[in-house]
Wavefront OBJ file of the C-alpha trace (Angstrom):
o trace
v -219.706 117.458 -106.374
v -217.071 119.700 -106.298
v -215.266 121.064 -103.303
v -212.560 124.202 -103.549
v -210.479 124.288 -100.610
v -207.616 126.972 -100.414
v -206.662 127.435 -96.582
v -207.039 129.474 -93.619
v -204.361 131.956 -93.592
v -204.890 135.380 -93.959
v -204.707 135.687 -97.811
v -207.887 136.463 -99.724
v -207.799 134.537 -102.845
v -210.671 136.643 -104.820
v -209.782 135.771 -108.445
v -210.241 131.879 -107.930
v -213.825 132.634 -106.936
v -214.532 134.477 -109.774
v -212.735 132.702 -112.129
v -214.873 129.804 -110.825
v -218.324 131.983 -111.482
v -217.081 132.754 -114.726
v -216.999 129.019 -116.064
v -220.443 128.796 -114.387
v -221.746 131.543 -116.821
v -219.756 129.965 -119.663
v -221.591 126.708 -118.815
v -218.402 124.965 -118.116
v -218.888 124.000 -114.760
v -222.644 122.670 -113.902
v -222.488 120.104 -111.339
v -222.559 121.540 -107.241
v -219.514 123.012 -105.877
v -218.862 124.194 -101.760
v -216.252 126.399 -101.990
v -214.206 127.156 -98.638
v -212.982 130.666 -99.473
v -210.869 131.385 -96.225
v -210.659 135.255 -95.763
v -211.222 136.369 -99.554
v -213.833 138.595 -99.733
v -215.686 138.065 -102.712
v -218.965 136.178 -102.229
v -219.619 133.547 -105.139
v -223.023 133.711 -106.884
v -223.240 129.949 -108.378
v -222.008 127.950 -105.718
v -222.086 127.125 -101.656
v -219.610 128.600 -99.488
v -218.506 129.211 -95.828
v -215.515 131.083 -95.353
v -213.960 128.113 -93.011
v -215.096 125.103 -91.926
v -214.244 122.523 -89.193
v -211.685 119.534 -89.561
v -214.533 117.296 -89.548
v -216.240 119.210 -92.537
v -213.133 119.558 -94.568
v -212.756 115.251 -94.558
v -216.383 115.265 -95.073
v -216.049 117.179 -98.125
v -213.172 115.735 -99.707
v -215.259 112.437 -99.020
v -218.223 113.866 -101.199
v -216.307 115.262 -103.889
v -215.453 113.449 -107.074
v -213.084 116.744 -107.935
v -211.083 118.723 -105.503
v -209.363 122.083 -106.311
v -207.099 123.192 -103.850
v -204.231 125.391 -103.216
v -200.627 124.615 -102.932
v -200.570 123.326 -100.011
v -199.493 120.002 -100.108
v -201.307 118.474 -96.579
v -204.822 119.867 -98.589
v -203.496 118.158 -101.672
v -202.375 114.999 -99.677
v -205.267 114.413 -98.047
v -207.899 114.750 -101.340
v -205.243 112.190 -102.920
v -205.275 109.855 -100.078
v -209.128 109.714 -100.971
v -208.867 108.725 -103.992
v -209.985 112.054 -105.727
v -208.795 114.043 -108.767
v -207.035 116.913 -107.823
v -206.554 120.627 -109.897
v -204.125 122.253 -108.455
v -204.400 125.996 -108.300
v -201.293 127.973 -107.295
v -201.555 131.244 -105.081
v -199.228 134.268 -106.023
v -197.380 136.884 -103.610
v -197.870 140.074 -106.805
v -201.457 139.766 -106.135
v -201.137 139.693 -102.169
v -202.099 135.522 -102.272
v -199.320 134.862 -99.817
v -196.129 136.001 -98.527
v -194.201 134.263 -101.396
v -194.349 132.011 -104.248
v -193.918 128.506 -102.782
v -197.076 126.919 -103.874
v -195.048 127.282 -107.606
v -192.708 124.206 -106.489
v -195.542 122.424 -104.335
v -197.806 121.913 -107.793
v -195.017 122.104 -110.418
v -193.625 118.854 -108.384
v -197.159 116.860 -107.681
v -198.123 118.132 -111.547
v -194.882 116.762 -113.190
v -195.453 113.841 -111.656
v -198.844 113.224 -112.915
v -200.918 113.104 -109.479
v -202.661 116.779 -110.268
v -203.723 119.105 -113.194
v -202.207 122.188 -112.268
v -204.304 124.739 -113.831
v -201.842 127.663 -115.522
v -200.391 130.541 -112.869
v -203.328 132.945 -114.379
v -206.144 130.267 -113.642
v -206.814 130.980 -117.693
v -207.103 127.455 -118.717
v -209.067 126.077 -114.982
v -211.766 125.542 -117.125
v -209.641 123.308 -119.956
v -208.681 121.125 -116.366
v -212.084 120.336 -115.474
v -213.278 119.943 -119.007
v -210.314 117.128 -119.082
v -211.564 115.469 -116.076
v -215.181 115.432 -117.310
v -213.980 113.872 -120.742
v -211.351 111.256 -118.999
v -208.333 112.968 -120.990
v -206.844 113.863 -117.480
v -203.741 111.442 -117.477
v -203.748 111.261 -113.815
v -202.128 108.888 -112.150
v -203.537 107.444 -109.180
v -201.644 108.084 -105.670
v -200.645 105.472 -103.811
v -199.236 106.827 -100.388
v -196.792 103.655 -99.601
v -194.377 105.568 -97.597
v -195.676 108.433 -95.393
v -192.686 110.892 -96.322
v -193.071 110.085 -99.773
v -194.842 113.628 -100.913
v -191.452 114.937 -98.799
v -188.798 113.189 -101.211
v -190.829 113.871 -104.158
v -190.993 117.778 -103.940
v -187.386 117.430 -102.726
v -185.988 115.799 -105.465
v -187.740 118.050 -107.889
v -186.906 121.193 -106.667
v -183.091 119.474 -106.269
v -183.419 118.887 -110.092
v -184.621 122.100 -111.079
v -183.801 124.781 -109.258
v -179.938 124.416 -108.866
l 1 2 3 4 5 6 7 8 9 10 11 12 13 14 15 16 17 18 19 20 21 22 23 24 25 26 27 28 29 30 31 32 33 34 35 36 37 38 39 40 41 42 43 44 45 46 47 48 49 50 51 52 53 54 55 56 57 58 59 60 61 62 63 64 65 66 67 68 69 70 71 72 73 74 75 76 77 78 79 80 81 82 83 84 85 86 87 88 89 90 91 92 93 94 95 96 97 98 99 100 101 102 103 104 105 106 107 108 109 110 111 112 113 114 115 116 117 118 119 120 121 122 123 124 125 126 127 128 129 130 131 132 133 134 135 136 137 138 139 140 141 142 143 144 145 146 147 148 149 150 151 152 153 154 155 156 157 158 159 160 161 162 163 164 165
């Protein structure tokens, strides 16, 4: 199973959701997907969805799911990680009214470059190439192992210190 988790705020998130019924119709994605889809209005057509779900049903899901996509929020990302999953990485932007700025750029770039996620391209045009990695074991993930509990912190610090100076 797959479960798509991108938040609560108030920042629809449409062109995931379609993008995601797209590589149903393209017979990329087959397996079951729940979707929560927050406050974007679009209703998917190949896959279960509530627009938010309780605590309990987020760790549920995570717990189901051999793939998680999520957002760039790094306590969604954390906690699929934690569970052992494999994680694409989808990034919301502010010029399509996403969020109030770009920060879920740094969030992936850093887990991506260091091998914990696939994030999937700023125009979601190669999700499906991500998935079709996992399925074929070409992924290169690395598995997480969450030794120190501010260790996601010093990570996306020291890559945005590198980086962006």
């Amino acid at each position: 199973m797959i479960f798509v988790t991108v938040g609560s705020r108030n920042y629809p998130f449409d062109r995931l959701f379609k993008k995601i019924d797209d590589l149903y119709e393209e017979g990329i994605l087959t397996e079951p997907m729940f979707a929560q889809t927050g406050t974007s209005t679009y209703d998917p057509k190949h896959y279960e969805y509530k627009n938010f779900i309780s605590q309990e049903e987020f760790l549920e899901k995570i717990k189901e799911a051999d793939i998680v996509v999520s957002h760039g929020a790094s306590g969604s990302i954390m906690k699929a990680l934690n569970a052992g999953k494999k994680v694409i990485a989808v990034t919301r932007l502010e010029k399509y009214g996403e969020h109030i700025n770009d920060h879920q750029i740094q969030n992936n770039v850093a887990f991506g470059s260091n091998g914990y996620v696939l994030v999937a391209d700023y125009e979601l045009t190669d999700l499906g190439e991500c998935f079709t990695k996992i399925y074929n074991g070409t992924d290169g993930l690395r598995k997480w192992e969450n030794t120190d509990p501010l260790r996601i912190v010093h990570m996306i610090d020291d890559f945005i210190q590198e980086n962006w100076k």
